[in-house]
TORMI-468387 format. One record per residue (C-alpha): y, x, z negated; residue number from 1. Coordinates in Angstrom, 2 decimals. Layout:
% residues N
rec c2: Y&c1: X&c3: Z&num: NUM
...
This chain:
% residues 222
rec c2: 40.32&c1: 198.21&c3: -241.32&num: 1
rec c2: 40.26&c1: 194.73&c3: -243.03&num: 2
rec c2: 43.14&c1: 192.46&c3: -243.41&num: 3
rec c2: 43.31&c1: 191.11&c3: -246.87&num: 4
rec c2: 46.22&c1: 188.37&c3: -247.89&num: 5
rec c2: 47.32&c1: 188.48&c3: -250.63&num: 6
rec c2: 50.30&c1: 185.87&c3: -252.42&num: 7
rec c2: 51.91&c1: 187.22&c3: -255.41&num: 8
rec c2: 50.99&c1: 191.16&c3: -254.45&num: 9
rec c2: 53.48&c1: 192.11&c3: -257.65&num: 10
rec c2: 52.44&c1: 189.76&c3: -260.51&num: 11
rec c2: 50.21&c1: 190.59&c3: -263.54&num: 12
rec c2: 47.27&c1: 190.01&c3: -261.74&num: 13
rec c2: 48.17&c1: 190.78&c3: -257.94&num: 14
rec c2: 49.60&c1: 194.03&c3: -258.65&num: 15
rec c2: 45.97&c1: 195.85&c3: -259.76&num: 16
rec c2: 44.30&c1: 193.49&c3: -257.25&num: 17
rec c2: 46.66&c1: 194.88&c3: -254.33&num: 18
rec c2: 46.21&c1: 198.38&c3: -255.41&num: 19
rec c2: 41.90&c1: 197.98&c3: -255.58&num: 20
rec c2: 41.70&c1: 196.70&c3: -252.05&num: 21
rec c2: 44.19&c1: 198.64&c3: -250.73&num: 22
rec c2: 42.43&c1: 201.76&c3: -252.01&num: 23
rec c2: 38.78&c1: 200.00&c3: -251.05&num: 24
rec c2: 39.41&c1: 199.89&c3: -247.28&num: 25
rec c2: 41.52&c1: 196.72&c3: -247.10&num: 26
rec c2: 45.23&c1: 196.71&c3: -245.55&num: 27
rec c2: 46.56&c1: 194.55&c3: -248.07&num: 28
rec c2: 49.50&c1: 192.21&c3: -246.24&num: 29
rec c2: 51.19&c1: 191.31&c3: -250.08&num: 30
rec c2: 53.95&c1: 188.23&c3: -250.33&num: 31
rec c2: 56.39&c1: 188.50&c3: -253.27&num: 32
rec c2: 59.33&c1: 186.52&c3: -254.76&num: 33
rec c2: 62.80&c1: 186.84&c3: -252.56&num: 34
rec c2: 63.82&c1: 188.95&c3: -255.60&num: 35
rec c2: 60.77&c1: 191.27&c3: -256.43&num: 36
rec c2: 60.42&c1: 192.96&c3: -253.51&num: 37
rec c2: 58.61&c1: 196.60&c3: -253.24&num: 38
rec c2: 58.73&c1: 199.39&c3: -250.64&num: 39
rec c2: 55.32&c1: 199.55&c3: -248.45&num: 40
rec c2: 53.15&c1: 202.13&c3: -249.07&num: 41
rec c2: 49.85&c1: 203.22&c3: -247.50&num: 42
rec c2: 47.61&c1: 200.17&c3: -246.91&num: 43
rec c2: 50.29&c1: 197.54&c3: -248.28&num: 44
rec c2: 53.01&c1: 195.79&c3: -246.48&num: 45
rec c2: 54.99&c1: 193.37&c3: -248.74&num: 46
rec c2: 56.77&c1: 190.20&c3: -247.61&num: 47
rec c2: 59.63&c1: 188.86&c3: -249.89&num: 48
rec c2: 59.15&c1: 184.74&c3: -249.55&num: 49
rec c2: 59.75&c1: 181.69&c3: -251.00&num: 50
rec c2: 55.93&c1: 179.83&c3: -250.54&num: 51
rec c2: 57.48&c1: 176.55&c3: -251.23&num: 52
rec c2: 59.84&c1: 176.75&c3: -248.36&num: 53
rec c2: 56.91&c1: 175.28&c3: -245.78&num: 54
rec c2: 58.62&c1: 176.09&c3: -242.48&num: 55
rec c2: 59.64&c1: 179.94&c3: -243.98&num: 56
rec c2: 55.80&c1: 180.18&c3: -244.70&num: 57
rec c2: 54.25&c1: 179.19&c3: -241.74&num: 58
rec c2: 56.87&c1: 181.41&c3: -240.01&num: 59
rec c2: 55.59&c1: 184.18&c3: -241.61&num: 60
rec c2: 51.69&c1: 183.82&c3: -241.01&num: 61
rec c2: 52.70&c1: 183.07&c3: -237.60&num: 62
rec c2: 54.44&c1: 186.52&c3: -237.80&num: 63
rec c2: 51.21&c1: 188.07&c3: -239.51&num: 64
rec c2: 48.59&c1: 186.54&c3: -236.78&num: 65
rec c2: 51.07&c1: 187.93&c3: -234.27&num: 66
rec c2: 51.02&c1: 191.53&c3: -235.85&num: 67
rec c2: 47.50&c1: 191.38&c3: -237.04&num: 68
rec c2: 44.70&c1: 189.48&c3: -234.67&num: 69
rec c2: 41.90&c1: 189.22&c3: -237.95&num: 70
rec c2: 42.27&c1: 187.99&c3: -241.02&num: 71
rec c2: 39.30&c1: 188.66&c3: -243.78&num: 72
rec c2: 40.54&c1: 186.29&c3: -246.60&num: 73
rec c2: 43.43&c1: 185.06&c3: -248.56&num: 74
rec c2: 44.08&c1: 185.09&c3: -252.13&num: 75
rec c2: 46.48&c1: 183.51&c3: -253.54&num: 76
rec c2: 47.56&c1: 183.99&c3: -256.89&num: 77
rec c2: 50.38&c1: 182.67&c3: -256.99&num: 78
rec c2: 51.45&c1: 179.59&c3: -259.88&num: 79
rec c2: 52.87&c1: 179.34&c3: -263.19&num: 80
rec c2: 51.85&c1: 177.97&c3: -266.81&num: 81
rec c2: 54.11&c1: 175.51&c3: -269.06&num: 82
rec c2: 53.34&c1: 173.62&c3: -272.19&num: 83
rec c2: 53.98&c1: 170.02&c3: -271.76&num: 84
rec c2: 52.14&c1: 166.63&c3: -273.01&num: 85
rec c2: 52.63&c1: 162.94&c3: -272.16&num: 86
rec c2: 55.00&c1: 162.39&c3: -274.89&num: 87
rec c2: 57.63&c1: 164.94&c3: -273.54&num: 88
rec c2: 56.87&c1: 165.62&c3: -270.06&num: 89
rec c2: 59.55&c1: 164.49&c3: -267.91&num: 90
rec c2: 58.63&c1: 163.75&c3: -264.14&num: 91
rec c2: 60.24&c1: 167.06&c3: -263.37&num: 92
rec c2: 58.17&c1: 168.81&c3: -264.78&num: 93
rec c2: 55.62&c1: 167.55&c3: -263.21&num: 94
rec c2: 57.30&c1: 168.50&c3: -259.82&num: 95
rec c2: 57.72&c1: 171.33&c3: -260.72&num: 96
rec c2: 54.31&c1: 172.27&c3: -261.69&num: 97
rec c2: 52.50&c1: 170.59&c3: -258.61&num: 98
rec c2: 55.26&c1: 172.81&c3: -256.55&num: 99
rec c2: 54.62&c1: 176.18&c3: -258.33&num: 100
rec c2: 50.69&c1: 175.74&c3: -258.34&num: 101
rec c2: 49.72&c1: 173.72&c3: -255.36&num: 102
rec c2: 52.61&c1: 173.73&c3: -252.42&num: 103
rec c2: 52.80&c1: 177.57&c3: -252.90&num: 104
rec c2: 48.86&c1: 177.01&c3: -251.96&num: 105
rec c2: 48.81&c1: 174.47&c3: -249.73&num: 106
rec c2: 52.03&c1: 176.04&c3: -247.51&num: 107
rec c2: 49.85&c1: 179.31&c3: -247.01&num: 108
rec c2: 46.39&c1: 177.39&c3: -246.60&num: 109
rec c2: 47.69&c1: 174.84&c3: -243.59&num: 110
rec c2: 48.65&c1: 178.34&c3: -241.08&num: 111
rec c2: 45.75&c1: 180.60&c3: -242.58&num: 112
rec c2: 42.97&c1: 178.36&c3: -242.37&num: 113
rec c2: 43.58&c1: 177.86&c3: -238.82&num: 114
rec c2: 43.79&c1: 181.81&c3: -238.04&num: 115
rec c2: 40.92&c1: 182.11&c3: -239.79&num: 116
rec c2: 39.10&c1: 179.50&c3: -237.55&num: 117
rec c2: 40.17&c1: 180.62&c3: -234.41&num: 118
rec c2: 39.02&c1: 184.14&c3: -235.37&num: 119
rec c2: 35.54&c1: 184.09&c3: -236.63&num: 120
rec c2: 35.56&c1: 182.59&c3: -239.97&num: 121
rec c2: 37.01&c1: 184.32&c3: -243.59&num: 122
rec c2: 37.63&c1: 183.52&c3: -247.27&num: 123
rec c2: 40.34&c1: 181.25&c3: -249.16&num: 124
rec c2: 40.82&c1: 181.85&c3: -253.28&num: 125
rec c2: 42.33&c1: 180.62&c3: -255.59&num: 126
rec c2: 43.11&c1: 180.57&c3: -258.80&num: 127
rec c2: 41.48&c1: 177.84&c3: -261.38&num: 128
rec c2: 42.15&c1: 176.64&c3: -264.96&num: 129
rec c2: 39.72&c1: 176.36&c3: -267.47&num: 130
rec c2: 40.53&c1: 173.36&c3: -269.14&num: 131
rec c2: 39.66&c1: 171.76&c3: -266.32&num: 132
rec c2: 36.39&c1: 171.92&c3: -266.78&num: 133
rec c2: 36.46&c1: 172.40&c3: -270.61&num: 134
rec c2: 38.87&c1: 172.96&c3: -273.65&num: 135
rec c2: 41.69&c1: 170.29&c3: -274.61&num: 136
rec c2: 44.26&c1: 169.73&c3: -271.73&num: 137
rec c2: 46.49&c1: 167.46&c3: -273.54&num: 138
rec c2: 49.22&c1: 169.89&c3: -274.23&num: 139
rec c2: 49.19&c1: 171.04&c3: -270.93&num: 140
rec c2: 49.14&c1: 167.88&c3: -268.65&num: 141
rec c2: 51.61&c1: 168.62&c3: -265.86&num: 142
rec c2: 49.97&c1: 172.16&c3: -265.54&num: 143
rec c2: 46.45&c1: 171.04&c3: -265.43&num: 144
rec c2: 47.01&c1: 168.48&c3: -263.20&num: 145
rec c2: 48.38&c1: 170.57&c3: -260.42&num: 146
rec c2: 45.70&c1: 172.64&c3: -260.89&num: 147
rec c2: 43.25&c1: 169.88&c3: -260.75&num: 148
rec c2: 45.12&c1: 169.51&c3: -257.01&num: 149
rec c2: 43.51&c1: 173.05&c3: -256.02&num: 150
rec c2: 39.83&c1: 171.64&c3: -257.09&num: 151
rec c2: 40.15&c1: 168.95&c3: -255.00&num: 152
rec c2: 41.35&c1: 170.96&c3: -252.21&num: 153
rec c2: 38.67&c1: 173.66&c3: -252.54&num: 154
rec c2: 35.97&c1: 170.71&c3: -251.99&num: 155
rec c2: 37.66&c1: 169.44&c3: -249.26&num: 156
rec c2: 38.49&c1: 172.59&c3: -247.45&num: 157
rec c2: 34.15&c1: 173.37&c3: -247.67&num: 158
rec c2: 33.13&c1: 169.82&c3: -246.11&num: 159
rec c2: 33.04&c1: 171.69&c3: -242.82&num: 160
rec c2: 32.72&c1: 175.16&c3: -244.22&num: 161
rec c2: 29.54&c1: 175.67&c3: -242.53&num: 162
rec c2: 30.79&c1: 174.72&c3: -238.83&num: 163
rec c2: 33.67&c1: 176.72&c3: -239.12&num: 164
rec c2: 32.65&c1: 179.59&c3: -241.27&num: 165
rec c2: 35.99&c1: 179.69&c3: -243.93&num: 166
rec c2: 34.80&c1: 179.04&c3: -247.39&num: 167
rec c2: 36.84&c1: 178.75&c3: -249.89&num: 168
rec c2: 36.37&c1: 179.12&c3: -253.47&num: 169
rec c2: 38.34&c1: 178.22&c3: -257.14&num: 170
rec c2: 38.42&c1: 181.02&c3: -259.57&num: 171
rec c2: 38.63&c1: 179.80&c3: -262.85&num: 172
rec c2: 39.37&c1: 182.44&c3: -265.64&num: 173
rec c2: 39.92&c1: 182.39&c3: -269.47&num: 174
rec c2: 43.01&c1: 183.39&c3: -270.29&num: 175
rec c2: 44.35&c1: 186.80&c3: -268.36&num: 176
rec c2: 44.76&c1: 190.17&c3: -269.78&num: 177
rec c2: 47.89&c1: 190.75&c3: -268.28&num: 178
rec c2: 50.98&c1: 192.22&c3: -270.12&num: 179
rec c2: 52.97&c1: 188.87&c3: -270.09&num: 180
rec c2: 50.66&c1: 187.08&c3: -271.79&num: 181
rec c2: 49.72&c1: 189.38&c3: -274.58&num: 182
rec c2: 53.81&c1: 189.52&c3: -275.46&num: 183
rec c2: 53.55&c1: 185.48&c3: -275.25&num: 184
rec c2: 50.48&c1: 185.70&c3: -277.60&num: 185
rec c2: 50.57&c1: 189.10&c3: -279.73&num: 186
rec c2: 48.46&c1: 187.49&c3: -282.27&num: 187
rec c2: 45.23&c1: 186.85&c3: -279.55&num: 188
rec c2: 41.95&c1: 188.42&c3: -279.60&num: 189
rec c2: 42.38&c1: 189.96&c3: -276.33&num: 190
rec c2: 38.69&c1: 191.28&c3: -276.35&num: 191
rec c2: 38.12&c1: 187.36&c3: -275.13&num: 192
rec c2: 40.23&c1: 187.03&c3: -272.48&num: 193
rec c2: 39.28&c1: 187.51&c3: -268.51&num: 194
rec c2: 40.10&c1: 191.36&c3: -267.30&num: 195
rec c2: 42.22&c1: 191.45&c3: -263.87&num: 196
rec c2: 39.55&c1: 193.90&c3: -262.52&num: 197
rec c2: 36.67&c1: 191.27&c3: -263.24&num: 198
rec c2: 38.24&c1: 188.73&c3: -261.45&num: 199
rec c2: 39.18&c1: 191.33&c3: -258.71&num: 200
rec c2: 35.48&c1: 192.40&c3: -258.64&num: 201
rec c2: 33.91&c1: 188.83&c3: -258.41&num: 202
rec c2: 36.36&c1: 188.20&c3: -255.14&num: 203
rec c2: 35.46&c1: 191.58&c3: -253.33&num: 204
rec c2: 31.58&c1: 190.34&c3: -253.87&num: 205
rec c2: 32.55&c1: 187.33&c3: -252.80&num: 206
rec c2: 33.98&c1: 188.66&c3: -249.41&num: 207
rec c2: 31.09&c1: 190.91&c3: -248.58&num: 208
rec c2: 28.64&c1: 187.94&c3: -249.28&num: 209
rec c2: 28.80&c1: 186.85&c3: -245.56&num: 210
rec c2: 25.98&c1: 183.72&c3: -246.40&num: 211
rec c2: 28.18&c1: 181.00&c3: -246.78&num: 212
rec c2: 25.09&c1: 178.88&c3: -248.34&num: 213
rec c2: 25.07&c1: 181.47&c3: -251.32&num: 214
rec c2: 28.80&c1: 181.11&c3: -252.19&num: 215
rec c2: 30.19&c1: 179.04&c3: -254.86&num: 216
rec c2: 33.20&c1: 176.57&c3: -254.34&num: 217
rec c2: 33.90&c1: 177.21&c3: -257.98&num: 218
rec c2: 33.69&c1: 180.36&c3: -260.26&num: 219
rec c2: 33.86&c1: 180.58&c3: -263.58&num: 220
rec c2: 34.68&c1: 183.87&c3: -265.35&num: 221
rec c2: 35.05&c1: 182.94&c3: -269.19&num: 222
């Protein structure tokens, strides 16, 4: 069976992504927040975490390698959205946005990237932003520029993708059809926004693509 990581198993768009590969032939090894923890059920085992403690993270892929020699790919969904522009944005916010979005990422990449070199090569992804690349990211300056962190990393991380096999690529959605955000924005036309199983779908093609010269550091989906 596969081994599939996968950060922030229980979220809007981990918990339908955890239950596809877990019914697709994947044993899905899920983290979750220290207090939204789940029981383990066939194909799942969940791991309640805080991903910005580094030394509690590493401790724990350590704990996975140990339990489980091969690792297929990580995805890591884990980060968080606030509304905040030069004018008001106070350098803790900031923090706490480069925190949420990129040490959450970076605390899991350091350990996994490693396994997955030692063991044959796998994938990394991650989760995008689309303004980014387009749309107005004024109002949203702390957020986007934590996110503009992961970019960076995902084109560093591939420099060497081809001697040591793990490529990693940025998923960059519109906004997600998950319940949270349609109660933040009841008045949206949800018809535009990115579906949880498209983005779910584009990763599992992206796993069994084994070519590492047809894979794309970045993906959009909007």
């Amino acid at each position: 069976m596969k081994n599939l990581l996968i950060s922030g198993s229980l979220g809007g768009l981990g918990s339908p992504m955890t239950d596809y590969f877990s019914s697709n032939g994947y044993q899905v090894l899920g983290t979750t927040s220290l207090s939204n923890s789940s029981a383990n059920s066939k194909n799942i085992k969940y791991y309640p975490i805080n991903l910005m403690d580094e030394n509690a993270t590493h401790q724990l892929i350590k704990k996975l390698h140990k339990e489980n020699t091969h690792l297929d790919a990580a995805i890591l969904l884990v980060g968080g959205f606030a509304i905040n522009n030069l004018s008001n944005a106070k350098l803790s916010d900031y923090e706490h946005m480069i925190k949420l979005n990129f040490f959450t990422a970076i605390n899991i990449i350091n350990p996994v990237h490693k396994w997955l070199r030692e063991t044959g090569g796998g994938d990394i992804f991650l989760i995008g932003s689309r303004p980014l690349f387009e749309g107005s990211s004024s109002e949203i300056l702390p957020y986007t520029l934590s996110k503009s962190l992961l970019l960076q990393l995902t084109f560093s991380l591939n420099e060497s993708s081809t001697e040591n096999n793990v490529f990693t690529s940025l998923i960059v959605p519109g906004t997600i059809d998950t319940l949270v955000n349609r109660q933040q924005m009841p008045d949206a036309d949800f018809t535009q926004w990115t579906k949880p199983q498209d983005i779910t779908h584009e990763i599992h093609e992206s796993i069994k693509q084994k070519d590492i010269s047809l894979k794309k550091s970045v993906i959009k989906l909007y």
